[in-house]
C-alpha positions as CSV (number, residue, x, y, z in Angstrom):
1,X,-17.6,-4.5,7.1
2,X,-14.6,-4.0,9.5
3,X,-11.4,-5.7,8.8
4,X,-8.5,-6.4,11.2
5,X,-5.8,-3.7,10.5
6,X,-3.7,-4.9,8.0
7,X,-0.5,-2.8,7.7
8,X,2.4,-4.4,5.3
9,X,6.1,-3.7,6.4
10,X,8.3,-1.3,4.6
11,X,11.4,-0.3,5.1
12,X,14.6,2.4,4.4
13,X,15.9,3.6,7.9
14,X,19.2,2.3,9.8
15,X,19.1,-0.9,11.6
16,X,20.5,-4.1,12.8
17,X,17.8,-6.6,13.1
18,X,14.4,-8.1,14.5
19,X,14.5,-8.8,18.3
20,X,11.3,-10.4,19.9
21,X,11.2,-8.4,23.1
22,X,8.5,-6.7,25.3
23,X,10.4,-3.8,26.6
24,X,11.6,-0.4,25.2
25,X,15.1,0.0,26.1
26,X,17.4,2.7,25.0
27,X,20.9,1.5,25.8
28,X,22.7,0.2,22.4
29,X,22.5,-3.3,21.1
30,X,25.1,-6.3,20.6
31,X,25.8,-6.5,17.4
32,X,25.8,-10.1,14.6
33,X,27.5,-10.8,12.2
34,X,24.9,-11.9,9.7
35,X,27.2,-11.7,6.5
36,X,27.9,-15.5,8.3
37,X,25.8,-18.5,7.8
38,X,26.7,-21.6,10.2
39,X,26.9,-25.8,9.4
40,X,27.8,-28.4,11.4
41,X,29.9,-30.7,10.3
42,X,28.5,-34.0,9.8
43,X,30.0,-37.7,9.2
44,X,31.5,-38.1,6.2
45,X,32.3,-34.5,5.7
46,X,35.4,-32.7,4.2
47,X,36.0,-29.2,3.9
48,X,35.8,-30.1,-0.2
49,X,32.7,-32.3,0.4
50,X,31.4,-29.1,1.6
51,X,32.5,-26.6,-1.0
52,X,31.0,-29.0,-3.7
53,X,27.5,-28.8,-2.3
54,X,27.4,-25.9,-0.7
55,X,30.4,-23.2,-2.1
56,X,31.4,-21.2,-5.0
57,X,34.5,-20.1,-6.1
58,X,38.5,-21.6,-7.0
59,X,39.0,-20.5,-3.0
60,X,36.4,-21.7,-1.3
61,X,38.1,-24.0,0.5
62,X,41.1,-21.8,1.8
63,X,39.1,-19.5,3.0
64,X,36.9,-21.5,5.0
65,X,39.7,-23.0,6.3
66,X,41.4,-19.8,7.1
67,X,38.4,-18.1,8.7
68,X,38.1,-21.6,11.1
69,X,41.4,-21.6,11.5
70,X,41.2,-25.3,10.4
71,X,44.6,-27.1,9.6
72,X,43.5,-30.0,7.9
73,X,40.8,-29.7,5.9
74,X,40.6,-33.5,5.8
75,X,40.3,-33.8,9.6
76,X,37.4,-32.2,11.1
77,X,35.8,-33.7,14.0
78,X,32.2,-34.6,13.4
79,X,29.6,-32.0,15.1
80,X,32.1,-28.7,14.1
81,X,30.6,-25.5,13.7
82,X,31.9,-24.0,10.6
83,X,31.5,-20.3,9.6
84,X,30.6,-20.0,5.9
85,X,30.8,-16.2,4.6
86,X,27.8,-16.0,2.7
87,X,29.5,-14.8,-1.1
88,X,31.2,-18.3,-0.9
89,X,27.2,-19.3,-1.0
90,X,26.2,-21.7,-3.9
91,X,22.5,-20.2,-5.0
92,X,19.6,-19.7,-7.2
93,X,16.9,-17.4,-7.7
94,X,14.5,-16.1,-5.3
95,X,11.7,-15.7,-7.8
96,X,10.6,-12.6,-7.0
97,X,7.2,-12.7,-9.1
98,X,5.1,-9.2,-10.0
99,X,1.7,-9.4,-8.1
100,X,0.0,-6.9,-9.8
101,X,0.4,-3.0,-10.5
102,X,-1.2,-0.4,-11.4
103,X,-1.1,3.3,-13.2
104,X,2.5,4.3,-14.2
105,X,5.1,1.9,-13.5
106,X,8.7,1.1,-14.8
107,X,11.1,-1.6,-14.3
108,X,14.0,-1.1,-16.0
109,X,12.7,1.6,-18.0
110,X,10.0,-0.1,-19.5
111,X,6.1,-1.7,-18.5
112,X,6.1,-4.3,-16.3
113,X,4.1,-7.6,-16.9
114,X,1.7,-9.3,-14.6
115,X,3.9,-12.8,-13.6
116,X,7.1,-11.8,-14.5
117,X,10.2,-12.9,-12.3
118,X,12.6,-9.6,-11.4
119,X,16.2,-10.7,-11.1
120,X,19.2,-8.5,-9.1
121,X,19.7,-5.1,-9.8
122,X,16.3,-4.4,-11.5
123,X,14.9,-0.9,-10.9
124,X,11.5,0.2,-10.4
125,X,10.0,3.6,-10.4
126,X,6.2,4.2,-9.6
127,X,4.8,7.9,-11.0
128,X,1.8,9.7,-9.6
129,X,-0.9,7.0,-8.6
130,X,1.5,3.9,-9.7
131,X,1.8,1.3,-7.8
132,X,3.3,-2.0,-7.9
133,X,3.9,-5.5,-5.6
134,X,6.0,-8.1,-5.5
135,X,5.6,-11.5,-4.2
136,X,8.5,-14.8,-3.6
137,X,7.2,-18.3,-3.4
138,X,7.3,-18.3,0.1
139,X,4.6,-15.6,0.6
140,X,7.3,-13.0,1.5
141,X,6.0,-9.6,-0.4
142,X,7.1,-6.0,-0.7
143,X,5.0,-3.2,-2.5
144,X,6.4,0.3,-4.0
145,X,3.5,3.1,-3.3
146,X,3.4,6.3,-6.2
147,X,6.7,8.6,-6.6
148,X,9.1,6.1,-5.1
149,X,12.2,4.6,-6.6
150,X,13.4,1.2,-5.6
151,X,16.3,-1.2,-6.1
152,X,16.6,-5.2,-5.7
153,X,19.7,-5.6,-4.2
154,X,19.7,-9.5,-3.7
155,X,16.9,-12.0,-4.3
156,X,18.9,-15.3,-3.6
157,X,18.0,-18.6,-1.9
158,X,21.0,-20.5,-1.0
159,X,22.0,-24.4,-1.7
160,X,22.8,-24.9,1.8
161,X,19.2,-25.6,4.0
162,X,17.6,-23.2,1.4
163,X,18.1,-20.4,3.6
164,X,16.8,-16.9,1.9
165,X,18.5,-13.7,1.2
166,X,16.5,-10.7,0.0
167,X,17.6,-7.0,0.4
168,X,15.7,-4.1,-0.9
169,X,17.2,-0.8,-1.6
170,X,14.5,2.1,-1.3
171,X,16.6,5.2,-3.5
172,X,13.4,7.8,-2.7
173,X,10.0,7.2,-1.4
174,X,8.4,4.8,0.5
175,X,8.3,0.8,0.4
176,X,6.4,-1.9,2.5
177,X,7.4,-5.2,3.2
178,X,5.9,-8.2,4.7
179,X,8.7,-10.4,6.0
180,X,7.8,-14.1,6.6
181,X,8.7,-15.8,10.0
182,X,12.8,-16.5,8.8
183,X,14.7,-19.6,10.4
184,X,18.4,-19.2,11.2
185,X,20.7,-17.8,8.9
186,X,17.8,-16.1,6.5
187,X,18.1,-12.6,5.8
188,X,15.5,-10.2,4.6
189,X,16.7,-6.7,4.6
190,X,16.1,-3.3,3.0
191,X,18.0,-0.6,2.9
192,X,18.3,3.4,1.6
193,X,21.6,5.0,0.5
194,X,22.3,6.0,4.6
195,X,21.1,2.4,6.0
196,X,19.9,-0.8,6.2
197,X,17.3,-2.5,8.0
198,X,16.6,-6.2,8.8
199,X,13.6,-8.0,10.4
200,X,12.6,-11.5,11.6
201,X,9.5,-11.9,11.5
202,X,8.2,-8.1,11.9
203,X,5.7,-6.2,10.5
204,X,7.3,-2.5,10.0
205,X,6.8,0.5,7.4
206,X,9.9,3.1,6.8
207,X,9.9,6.1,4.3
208,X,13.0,7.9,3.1
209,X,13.0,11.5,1.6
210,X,16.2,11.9,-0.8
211,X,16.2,15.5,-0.6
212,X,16.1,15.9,2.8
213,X,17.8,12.1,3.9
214,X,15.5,11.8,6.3
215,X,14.1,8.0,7.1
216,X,11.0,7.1,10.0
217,X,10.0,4.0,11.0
218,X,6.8,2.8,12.2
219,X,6.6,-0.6,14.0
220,X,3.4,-2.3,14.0
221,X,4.0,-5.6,15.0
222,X,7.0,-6.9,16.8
223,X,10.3,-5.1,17.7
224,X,13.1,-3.8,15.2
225,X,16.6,-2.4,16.3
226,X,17.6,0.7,15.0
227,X,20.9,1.6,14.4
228,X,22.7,4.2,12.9
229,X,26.8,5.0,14.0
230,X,27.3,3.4,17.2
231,X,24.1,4.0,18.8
232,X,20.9,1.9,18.8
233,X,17.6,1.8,19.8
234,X,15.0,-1.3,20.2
235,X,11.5,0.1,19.0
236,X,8.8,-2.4,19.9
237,X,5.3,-2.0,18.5
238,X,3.1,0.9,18.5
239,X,6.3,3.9,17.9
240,X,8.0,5.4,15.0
241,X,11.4,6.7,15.1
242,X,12.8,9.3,12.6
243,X,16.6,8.8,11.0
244,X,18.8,11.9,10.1
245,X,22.6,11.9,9.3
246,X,22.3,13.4,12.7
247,X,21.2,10.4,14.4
248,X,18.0,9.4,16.0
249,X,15.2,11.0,16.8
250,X,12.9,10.6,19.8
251,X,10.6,7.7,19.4
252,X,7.0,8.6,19.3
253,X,3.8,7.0,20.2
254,X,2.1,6.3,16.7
255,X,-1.1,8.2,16.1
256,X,-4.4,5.8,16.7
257,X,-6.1,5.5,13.2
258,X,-7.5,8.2,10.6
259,X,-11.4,8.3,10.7
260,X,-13.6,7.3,7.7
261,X,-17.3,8.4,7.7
262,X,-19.9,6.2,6.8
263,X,-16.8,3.9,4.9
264,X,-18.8,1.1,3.7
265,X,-21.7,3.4,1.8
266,X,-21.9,2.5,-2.4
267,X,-19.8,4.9,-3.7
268,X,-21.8,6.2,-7.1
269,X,-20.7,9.6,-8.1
270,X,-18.4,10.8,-10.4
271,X,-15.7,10.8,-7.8
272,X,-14.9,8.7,-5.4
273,X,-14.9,10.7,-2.0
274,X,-14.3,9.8,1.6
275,X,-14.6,12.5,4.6
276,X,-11.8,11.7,6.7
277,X,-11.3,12.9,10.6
278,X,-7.5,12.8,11.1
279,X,-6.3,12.1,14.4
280,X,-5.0,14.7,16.8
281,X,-1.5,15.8,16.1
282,X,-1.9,14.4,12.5
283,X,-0.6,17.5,10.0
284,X,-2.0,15.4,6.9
285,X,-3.7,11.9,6.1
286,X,-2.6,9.2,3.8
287,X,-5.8,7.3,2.3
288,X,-5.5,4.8,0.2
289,X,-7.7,2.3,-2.0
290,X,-7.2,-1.4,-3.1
291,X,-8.9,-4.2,-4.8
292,X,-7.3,-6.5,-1.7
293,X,-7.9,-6.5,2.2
294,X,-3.6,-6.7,2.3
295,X,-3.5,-3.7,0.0
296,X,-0.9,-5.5,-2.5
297,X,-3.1,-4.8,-5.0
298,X,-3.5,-0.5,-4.7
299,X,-5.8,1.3,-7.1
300,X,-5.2,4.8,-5.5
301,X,-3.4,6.9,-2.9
302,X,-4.7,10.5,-1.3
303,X,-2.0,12.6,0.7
304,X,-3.8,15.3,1.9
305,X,-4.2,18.0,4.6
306,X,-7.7,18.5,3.9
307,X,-11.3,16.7,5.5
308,X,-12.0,15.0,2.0
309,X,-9.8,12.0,0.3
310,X,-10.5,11.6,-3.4
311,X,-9.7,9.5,-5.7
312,X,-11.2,9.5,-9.7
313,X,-11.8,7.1,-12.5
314,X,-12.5,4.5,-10.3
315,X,-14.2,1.5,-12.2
316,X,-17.3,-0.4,-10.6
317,X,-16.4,-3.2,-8.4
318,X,-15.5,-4.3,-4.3
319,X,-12.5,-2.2,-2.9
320,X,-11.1,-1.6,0.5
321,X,-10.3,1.4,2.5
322,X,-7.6,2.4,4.7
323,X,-6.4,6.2,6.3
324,X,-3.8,7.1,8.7
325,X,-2.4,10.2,10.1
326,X,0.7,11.5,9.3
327,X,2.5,13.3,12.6
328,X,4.8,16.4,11.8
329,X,7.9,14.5,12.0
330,X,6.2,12.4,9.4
331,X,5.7,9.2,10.9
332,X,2.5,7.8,9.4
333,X,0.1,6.5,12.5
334,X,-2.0,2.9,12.4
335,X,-5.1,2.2,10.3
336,X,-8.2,0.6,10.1
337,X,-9.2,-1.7,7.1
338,X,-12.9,-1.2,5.7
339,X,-14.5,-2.6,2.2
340,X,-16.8,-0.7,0.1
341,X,-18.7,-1.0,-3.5
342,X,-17.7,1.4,-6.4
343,X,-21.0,1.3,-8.7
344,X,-21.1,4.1,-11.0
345,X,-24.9,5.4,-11.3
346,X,-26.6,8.8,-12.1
347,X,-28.1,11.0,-14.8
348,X,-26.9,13.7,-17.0
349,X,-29.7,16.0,-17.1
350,X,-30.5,19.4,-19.1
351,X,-34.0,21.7,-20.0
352,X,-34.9,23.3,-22.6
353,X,-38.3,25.1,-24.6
354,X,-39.8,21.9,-26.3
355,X,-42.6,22.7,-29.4
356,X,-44.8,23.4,-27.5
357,X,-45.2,27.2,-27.0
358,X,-45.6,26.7,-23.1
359,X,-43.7,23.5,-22.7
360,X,-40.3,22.5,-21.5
361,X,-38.4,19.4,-22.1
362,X,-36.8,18.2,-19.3
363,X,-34.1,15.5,-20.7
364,X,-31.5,13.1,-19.1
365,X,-28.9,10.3,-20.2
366,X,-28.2,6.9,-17.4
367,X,-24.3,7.4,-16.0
368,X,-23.0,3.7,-15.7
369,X,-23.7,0.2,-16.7
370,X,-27.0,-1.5,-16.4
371,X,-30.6,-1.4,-16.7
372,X,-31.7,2.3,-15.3
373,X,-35.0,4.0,-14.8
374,X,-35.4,7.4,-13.9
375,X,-37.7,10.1,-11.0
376,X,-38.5,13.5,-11.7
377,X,-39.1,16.3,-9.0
378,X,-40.1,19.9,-9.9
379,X,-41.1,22.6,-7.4
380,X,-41.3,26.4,-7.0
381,X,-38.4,27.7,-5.5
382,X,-38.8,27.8,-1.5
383,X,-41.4,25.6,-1.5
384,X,-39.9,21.9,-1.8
385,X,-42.3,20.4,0.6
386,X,-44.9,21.1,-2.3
387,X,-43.5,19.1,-5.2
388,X,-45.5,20.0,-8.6
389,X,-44.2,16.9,-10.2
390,X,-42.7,13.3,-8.7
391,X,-42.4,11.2,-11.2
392,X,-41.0,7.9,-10.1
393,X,-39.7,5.0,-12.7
394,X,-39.8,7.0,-15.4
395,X,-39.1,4.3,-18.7
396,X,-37.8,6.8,-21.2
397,X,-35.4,9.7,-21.2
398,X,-37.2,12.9,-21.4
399,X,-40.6,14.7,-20.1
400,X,-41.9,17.8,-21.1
401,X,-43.8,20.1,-18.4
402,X,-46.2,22.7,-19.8
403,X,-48.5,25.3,-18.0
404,X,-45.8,26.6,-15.5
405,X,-46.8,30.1,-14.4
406,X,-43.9,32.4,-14.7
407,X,-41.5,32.0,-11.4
408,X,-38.5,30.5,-10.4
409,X,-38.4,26.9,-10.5
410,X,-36.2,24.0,-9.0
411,X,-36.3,20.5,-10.8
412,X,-34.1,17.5,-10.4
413,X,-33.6,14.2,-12.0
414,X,-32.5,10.7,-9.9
415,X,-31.4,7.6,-11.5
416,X,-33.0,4.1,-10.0
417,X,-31.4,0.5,-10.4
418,X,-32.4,-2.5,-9.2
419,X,-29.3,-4.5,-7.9
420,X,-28.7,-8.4,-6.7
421,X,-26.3,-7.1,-4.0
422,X,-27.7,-3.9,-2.5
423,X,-31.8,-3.8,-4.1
424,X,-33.0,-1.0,-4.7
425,X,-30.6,2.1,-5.6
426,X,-31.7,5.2,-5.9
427,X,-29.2,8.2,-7.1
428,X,-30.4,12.3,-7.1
429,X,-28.5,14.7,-9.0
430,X,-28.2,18.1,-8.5
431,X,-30.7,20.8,-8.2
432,X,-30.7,22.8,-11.2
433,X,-32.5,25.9,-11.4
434,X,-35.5,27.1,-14.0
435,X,-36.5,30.5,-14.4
436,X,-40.2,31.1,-16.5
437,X,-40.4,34.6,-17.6
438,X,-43.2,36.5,-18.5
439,X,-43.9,36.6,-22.1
């Protein structure tokens, strides 16, 4: 089954902010002030009414007044716009809750736990094939793929309208975001030792590479501004950009998505294995598996320049799919969602002389859970369109052939289940190879 391409934001580039636009210009931006949050006076207020539901700090009040340029703090016409810096902001948590994880994963140095709330300044490092997600009450979430290192910079929702105000700090590697629809005055932001980015509304995905400080950003929905000095550029949906402490790169077209063949076949071997077809221009593929359609919740990742994506020790259950080109510059392209079922079924099989002084006793052991019966081939080499034996639902675990003329033999063994989902499965194992010698 096809699923709409689901493609979560991440972030660590240079940039101002989300701008909904439809065209792709190249001249720079107008810059905001968003360390400044706005409120409007209303009847009854005072610049101390305000501080004492809305400000922190001895002050406060000063330096609202200052920055207004307000001489009586008492006297404020009804309907004035004051400009509140946002570290006089009263606030609490964001509760930034762990979604789930997977493989090796740190915060702070030590195992994360399903639920728990991360507060400021926690760290979080992902190994080889560890992954981890992050989710805040209002649906906002942001996931760290394998062999990236992130920091949360602020995770604060403010007294005043409740406005939010998250930044994540990507160190090395890659993180994705999905930033909810923000009103006025919210900020979600990430950023990387050379930049920061903020969206509105935008689904994005930026990587950074510490050792070379090199950022890309891929848009795919919605338009972000990236900025870095005193240049910017608005990149609407559908291009990457690429970030050096030279400055911007060209912005490219992003490459349409990775093929998977066959993606939604039962997946029974040892191994789970996908051929992949990358697009043209692609130098490598990133595949990935999850055990959710908005891959929060990843099992497995594959960077690889070869046809095949792999991924082992994959337990039985529904999982979905996902590959997309990465370019030379190493902007990652779009993807395609897919589901598939992992159900682990075959037969270890082996041969040897049985008792009998012409006999052979062909033996085998079920791989995976369940009720399994076994089929038995056996042919001369050459000749498998004239099967000696075909045994088919075989109850036990062994047979033993006698009365085989000396000659070179090919035998195999399949593995047969009888499923509520898919009916009836039916799993060959390799051809082995029997030689009979003359006594």
């Amino acid at each position: 089954m096809r699923y709409s391409n689901i493609v979560l934001a991440s972030f660590a580039a240079i940039f101002c902010f989300a701008i909904a636009v439809v065209a792709f210009p190249s001249a720079a931006v107008a810059q905001v002030d968003d360390a400044i949050v706005t409120y409007r006076m209303e009847r009854g207020d005072t610049l101390v009414s305000v501080k004492q539901r809305f400000l922190t700090g001895r002050m406060a009040v000063a330096r609202v007044a200052r920055l207004n340029r307000i001489r009586d703090p008492r006297r404020i016409p009804i309907g004035t716009v004051l400009r509140l810096p946002r570290n006089l902001l009263a606030w609490r948590s964001a509760d930034l809750a762990i979604r789930g994880f997977s493989g090796p994963v740190e915060i702070d140095g030590a195992a994360p736990d399903l639920g728990a709330q991360l507060a400021e300044g926690a760290v979080i490092r992902t190994g080889r094939n560890g992954f981890i997600s992050l989710q805040s009450a209002d649906g906002a979430t942001f996931a760290v793929p394998s062999n990236s290192t992130a920091r949360i910079e602020r995770a604060r929702i403010y007294r005043l309208r409740d406005l939010r105000d998250v930044e994540f700090r990507i160190l090395d590697g890659r993180g994705e975001i999905e930033v909810p629809v923000l009103r006025d005055g919210e900020r979600f932001r990430g950023s990387t030792p050379v930049a920061v980015t903020a969206v509105r509304g935008t689904l994005f995905r930026v990587g950074f590479a510490e050792d070379e400080s090199l950022g890309v950003t891929e848009v795919i929905e919605g338009t972000v501004s990236v900025e870095t000095g005193d240049t910017s550029q608005l990149t609407p949906e559908g291009f990457g950009i690429s970030v050096s402490p030279s400055g911007l790169g060209e912005p490219e077209t992003l490459l349409p998505p990775a093929e998977i063949a066959n993606p939604g076949a039962i997946q029974t071997g040892g191994v789970v294995t996908f051929s992949i077809s990358p697009p043209a221009g692609a130098v490598a593929t990133r595949t990935q598996i999850a055990r959710d359609a908005g891959f929060l919740e990843v099992v497995g990742e594959d960077i690889t320049s070869e046809l095949v994506a792999r991924f082992e020790e994959v337990e039985d259950g529904r999982y979905f799919v996902r590959s997309r080109g990465i370019s030379r510059g190493g902007i990652e392209g779009l993807s395609e969602t897919f589901t598939f079922r992992r159900k682990r079924l075959g037969a270890e099989a082996t041969v040897e002389p049985s008792q009998l002084a012409d006999g052979f006793r062909f033996a085998w052991l079920p791989i995976g859970e369940g009720i399994t019966h076994f089929a038995f081939q056996l042919w001369r080499e050459g000749e498998a369109g004239a099967l000696i034996y075909d045994e088919i639902a075989l109850p036990g675990s062994a047979i033993v052939v006698t009365g085989l003329e000396p000659d070179v033999y090919i035998w195999r063994v399949a593995a047969i289940q009888s499923d509520a989902e898919d009916g009836l499965l039916k799993v060959w194992g390799p051809d082995q190879s029997l030689t009979v010698s003359p006594e």
